[in-house]
C-alpha positions in Angstrom: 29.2 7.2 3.6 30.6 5.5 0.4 29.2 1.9 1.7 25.7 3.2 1.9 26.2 4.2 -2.1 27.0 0.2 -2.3 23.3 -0.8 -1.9 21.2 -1.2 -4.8 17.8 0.0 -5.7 16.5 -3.6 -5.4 18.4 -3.7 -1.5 16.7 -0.8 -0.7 13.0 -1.8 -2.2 13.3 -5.6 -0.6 14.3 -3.8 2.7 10.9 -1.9 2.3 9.1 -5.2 1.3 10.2 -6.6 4.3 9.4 -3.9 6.6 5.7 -3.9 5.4 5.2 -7.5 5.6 7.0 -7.6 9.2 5.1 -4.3 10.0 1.6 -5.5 8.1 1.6 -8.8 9.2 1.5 -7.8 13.4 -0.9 -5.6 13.1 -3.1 -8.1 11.3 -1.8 -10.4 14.6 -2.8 -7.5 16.9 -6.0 -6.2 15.2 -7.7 -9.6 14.3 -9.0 -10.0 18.2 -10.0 -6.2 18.5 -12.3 -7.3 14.9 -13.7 -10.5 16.4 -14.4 -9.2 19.7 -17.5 -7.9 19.1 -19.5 -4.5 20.4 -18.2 -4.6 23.9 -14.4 -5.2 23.1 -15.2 -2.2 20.3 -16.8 0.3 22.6 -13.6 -0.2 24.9 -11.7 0.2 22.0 -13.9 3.6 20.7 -13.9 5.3 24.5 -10.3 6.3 23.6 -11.5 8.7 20.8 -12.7 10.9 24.1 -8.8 12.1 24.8 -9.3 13.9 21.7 -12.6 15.3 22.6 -14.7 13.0 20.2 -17.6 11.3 22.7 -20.5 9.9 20.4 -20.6 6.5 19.1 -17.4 4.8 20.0 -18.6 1.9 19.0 -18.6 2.5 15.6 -14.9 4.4 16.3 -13.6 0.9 18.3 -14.8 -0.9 14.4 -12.8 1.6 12.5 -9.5 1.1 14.5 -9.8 -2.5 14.6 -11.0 -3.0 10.8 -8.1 -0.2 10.1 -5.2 -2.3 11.9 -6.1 -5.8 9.8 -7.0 -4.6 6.8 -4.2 -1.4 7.2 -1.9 -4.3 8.1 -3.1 -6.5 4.4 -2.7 -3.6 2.3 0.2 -2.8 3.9 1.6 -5.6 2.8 0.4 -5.6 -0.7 2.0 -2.0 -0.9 -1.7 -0.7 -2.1 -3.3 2.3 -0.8 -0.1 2.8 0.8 -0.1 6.3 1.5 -3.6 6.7 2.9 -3.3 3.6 4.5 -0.7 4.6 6.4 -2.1 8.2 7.5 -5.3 5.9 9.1 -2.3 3.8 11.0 -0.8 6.7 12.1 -4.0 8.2 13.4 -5.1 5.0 14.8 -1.2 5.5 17.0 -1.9 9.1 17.8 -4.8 7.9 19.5 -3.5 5.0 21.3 -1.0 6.9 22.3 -3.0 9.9 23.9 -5.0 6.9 25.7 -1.8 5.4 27.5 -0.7 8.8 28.6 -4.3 10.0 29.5 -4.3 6.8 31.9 -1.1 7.6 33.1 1.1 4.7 31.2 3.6 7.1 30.6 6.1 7.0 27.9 6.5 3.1 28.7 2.7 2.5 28.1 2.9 4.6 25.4 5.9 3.4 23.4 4.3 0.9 21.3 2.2 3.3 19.7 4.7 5.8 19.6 7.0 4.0 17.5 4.4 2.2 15.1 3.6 5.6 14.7 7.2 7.0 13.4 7.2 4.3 11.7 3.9 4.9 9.6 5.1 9.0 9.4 8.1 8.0 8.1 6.8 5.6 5.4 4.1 8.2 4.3 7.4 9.7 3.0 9.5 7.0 1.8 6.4 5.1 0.0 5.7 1.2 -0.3 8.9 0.8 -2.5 8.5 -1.3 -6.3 7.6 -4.9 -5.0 3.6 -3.8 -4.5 0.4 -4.8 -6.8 1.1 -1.6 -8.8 -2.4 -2.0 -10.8 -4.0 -1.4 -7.7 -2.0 1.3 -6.1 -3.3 4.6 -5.3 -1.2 7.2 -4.0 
């Protein structure tokens, strides 16, 4: 294990920079055409909150997961807000996630979700790293 001792804190904090901006910047790429599709595309989007047993106004649900995926996937990227921003990601998963298995994807449909969601666990831990807007970080 002595060549993982070899990295330096810089390594480790520009491997986290680039996970958020390669992390961030697709879910800005997936989430931007859930934002501009309007109410129908958002409905769609908010029926999925019913596999958790939540069954009023998925419209305004279908807004909060696609305003939470671009502007999850900017601050992301920034590094600010990063720990509550990520627990909203991860939700957002959870719930994906429980709509591909509801409509019987199975693991394959599910995967995506599944592993965006690991990933956003796992960096509620870790944090953003030191290359974020630090004025503006709450954590």
């Amino acid at each position: 294990m002595s060549f993982l001792s070899n990295y330096s804190d810089g390594q480790r904090n520009f491997g986290l920079l680039l996970l958020r901006i390669g992390i961030g910047g697709l879910f800005i790429f997936y989430g931007y055409p859930k934002l501009i599709g309007g109410i129908k595309m958002w409905e769609e989007i908010g029926k999925a909150m019913h596999h958790i047993g939540v069954d009023y106004v998925p419209v305004v649900w279908g807004f909060m997961a696609a305003i939470t995926e671009v502007a999850g996937g900017v601050l992301l990227i920034l590094g600010i807000m990063f720990r509550p921003v990520c627990f909203l990601m991860l939700f957002v998963m959870f719930v994906a996630a429980m709509h591909h298995f509801a409509n019987g994807d199975g693991l394959a449909g599910a995967s995506h979700a599944i592993e965006a969601g690991i990933t956003f666990l796992s960096l509620l831990f870790i944090g953003p790293g030191e290359y974020r807007l630090k004025k503006l970080v709450i954590e």
